[in-house]
C-alpha positions in Angstrom: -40.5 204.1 231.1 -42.9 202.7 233.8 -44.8 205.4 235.9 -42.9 206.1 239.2 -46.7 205.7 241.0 -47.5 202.2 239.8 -43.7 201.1 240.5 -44.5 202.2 243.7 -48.2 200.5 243.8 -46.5 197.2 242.9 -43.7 197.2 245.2 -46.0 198.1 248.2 -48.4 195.4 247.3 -45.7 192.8 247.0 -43.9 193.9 250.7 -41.0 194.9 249.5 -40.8 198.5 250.5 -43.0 200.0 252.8 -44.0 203.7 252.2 -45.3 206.2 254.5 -49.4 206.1 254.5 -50.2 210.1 253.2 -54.0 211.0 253.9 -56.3 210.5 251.1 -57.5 213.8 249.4 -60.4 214.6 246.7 -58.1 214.2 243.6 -55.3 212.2 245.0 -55.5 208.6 246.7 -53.5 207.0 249.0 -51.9 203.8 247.5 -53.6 201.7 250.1 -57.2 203.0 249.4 -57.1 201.4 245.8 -59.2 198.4 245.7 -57.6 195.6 245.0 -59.5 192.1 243.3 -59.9 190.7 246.5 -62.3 193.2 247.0 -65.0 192.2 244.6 -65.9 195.8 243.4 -67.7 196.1 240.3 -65.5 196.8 237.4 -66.3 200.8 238.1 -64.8 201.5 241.3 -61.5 200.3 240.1 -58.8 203.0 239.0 -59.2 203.9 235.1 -57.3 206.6 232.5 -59.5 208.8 230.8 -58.9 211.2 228.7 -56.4 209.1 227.0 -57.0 209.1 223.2 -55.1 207.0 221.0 -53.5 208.8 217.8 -55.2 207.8 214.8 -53.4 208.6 211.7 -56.0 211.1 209.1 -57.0 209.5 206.1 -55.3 212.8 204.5 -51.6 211.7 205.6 -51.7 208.8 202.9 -53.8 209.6 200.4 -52.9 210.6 196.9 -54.6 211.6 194.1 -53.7 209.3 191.2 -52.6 211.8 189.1 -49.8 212.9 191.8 -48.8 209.2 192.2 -47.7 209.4 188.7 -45.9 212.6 189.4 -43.9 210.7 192.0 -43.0 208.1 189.2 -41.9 210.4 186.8 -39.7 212.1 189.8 -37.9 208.7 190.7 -37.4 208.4 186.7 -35.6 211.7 187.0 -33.5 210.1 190.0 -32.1 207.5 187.7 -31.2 209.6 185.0 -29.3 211.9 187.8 -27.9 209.0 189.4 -26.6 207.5 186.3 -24.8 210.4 185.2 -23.0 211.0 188.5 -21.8 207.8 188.3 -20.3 208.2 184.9 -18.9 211.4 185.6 -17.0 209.5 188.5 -15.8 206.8 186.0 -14.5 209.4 183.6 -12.6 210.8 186.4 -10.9 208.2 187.4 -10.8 205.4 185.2 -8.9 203.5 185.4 -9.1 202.1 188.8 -5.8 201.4 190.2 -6.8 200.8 193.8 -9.1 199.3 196.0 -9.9 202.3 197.0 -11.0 203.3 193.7 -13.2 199.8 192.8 -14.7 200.2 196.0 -16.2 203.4 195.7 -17.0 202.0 192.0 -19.0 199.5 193.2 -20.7 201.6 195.6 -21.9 204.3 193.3 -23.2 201.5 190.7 -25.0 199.6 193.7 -26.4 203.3 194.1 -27.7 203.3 190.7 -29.4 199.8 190.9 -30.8 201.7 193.9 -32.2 204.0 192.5 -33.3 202.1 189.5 -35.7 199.2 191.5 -37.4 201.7 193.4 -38.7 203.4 189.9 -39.1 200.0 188.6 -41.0 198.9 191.6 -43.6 202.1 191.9 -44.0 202.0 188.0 -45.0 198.4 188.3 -47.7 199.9 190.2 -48.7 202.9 188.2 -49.3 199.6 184.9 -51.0 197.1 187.2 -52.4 198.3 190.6 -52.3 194.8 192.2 -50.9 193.3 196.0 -47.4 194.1 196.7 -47.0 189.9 196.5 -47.5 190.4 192.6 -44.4 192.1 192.6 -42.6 190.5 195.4 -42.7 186.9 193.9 -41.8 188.1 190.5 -39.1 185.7 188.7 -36.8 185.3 186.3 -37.5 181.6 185.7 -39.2 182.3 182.9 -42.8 181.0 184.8 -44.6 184.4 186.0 -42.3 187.3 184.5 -41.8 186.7 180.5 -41.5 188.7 178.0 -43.9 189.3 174.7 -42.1 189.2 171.6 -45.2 189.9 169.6 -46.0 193.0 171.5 -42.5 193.9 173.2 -44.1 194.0 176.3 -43.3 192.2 179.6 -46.0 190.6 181.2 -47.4 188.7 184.5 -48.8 185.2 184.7 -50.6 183.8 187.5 -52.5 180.7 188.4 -54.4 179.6 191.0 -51.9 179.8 193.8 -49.8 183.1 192.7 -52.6 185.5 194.2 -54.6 185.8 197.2 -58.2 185.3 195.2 -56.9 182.6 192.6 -59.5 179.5 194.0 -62.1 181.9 193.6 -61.1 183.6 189.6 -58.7 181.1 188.6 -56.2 181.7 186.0 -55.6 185.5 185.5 -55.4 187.2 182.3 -51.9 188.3 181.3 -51.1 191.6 183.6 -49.1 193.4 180.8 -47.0 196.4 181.9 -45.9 199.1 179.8 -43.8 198.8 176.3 -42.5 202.1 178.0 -40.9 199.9 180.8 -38.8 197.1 178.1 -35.7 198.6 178.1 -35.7 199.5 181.3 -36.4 196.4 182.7 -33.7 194.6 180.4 -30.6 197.0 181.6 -31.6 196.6 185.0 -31.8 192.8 185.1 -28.3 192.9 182.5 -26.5 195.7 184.4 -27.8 196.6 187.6 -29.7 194.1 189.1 -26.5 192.0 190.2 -25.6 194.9 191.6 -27.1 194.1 194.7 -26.4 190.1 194.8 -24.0 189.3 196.8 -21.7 186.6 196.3 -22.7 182.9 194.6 -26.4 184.4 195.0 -26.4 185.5 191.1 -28.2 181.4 190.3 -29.5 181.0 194.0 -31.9 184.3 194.4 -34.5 184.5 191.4 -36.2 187.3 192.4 -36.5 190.2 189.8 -36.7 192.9 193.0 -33.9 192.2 195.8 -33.1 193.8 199.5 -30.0 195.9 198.4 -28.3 194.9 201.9 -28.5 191.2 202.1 -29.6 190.2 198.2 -32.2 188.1 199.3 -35.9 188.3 198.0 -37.9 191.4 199.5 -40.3 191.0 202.1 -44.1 192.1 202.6 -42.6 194.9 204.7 -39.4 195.9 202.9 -42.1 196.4 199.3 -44.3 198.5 202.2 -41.5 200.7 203.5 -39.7 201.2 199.8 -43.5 202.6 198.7 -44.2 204.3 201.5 -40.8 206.0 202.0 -40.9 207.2 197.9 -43.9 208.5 198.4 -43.4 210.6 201.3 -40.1 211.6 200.4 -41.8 213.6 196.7 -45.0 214.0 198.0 -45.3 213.9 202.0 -47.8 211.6 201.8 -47.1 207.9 203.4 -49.1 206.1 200.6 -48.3 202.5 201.3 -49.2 199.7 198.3 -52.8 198.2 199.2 -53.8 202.1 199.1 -52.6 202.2 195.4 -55.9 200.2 194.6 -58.4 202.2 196.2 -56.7 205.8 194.8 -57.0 204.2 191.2 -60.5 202.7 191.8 -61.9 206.1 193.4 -59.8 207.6 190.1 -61.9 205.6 187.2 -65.1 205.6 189.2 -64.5 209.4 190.4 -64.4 210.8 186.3 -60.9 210.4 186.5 -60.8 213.1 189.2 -60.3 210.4 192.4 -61.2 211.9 196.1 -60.8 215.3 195.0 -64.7 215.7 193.7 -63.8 218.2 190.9 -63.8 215.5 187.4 -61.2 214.6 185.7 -59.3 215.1 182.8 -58.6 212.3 180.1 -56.0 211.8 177.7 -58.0 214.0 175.2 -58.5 216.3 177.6 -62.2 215.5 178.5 -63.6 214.7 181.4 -65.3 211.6 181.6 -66.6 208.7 183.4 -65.2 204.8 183.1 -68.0 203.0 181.6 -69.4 200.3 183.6 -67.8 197.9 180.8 -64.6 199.2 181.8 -65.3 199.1 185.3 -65.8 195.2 185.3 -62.9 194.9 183.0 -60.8 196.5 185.9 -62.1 194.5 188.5 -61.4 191.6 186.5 -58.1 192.3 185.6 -57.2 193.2 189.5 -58.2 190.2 190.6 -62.0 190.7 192.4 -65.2 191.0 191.5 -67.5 194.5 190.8 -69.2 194.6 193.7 -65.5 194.7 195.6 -64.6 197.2 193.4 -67.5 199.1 194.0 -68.2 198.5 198.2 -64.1 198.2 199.2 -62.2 200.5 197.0 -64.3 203.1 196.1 -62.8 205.9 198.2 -65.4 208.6 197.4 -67.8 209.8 199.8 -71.7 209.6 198.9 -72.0 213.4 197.8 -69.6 212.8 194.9 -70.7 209.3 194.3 -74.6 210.5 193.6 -73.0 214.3 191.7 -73.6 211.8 188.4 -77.3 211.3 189.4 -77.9 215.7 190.1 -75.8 216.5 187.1 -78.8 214.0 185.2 -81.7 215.2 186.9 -80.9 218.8 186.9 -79.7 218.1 182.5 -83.2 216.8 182.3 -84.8 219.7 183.8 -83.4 222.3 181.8 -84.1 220.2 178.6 -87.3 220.4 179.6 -87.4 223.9 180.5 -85.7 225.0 177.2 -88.4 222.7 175.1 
């Protein structure tokens, strides 16, 4: 809503009302004693706001720790397993369907399930391969960039050149091979659920392995944004959106599998450990830029945990010395 003073500043200026003149005080101007362009007044003596600050959003609000990433994966896994059953539980009560009423409501507690069943799909995509929400986006079932392993029962991404933003630069890809976890998962919900949210004569047009629930179309840059983003806020009440996924698991394997949080990590065996710098290129590789990306862009950490590693050395090679 426009100020009520600069409505009035306009429609003076333009003649169209006229106001009464008030005398000009310290901390309040008459309209008519604001310079104008005509004036040629250095930028200074015209009227400013200060004080005004936008809001900048703390680093904190987004953020997660890998490990609690994960956490919100496992949660949406949960959803689908809740979701699943309430829609049996509805079928065994009233099967069989007898009136439209009854399909209807069918059909809108299965196209709940699908629902619920892309969005763990879709963040789990990100939990095996950390890449641009594109990857994901373009994914198809023409058989060209989404196939399946039979050797290793795994599904698995192929790009070339032109299927990723850095492709004239590293070419090919290697395969981006998600989890064997994921297999049967993925099958029911491209058999079962997936046409779910197709409409009509879209089951050969749209390709797509993710679709927009309400119009069955492929998903946009900002529909994959707002699915994350919303998932993750809802089970964690952080608004983590996709391109942060890469720096939390960057800062995560260059942190000691501890991430932002400065106090190590914990490994499968229950360790804590560094990636080696081996691994470290792999990763970069694998995500689609080079180490010193890796190392400059996505590496979250500030520079007291970066150089911990090099006291934890020096102060190990002073006591070694002390002790010998």
């Amino acid at each position: 809503m426009l100020n009520c003073f600069w409505v009035g500043t306009l429609l003076t200026r333009k003649n169209i009302i006229k106001l009464p003149q008030k005398k000009a005080t310290k901390n309040y101007p008459s309209i008519s004693s604001y310079p104008t362009k005509k004036d040629n007044l250095p930028p200074s003596y015209y009227p400013t706001f200060s004080g005004f600050v936008p809001r900048v959003p703390s680093p904190d609000v987004k953020w997660l720790e890998w490990n609690d990433y994960l956490k919100v994966v496992e949660s949406l896994k949960v959803d689908v397993y809740h979701s699943i059953q309430r829609y049996n539980d509805f079928k065994d009560k009233n099967a069989p369907f007898t009136s439209k009423t009854a399909t209807h409501k069918d059909v809108q507690k299965k196209k709940h399930v699908a629902i619920c069943y892309q969005k763990y799909l879709l963040l789990a995509f990100f939990s095996c391969i950390p890449d641009r929400q594109r990857t994901f986006r373009e994914l198809s079932l023409n058989g060209q960039t989404f196939v399946k392993n039979e050797k290793s029962n795994c599904f698995v991404i192929q790009h070339g050149p032109s299927d990723y933003k850095t492709g004239k630069t590293y070419g090919h890809r290697p395969p981006l091979v998600l989890s064997e976890d994921l297999t049967p998962w993925i099958e029911e919900f491209i058999t079962t659920y997936r046409p779910c949210l197709l409409k009509d004569g879209m089951t050969t047009t749209t390709t797509t392995l993710f679709v927009q629930p309400n119009t069955g179309k492929a998903h946009t840059a900002n529909s994959i944004y707002n699915i994350v983003t919303r998932c993750c806020f809802e089970k964690s009440g952080k608004k983590t959106n996709p391109h942060l996924l890469r720096d939390m698991i960057v800062t995560h394997v260059r942190g000691g599998g501890g991430g932002g949080s400065g106090q190590g990590g914990v490994g499968g065996d229950g360790t804590s450990h560094s990636a080696s710098e081996q691994e470290l290129e792999a990763l970069a590789l694998y995500m689609g830029h080079s180490l010193s990306m890796q190392r400059d862009s996505y590496d979250r950490r500030t520079m007291t945990q970066k150089v911990a590693p090099a006291v934890e050395l020096l102060q190990s090679v002073n006591q070694k010395r002390k002790n010998g």
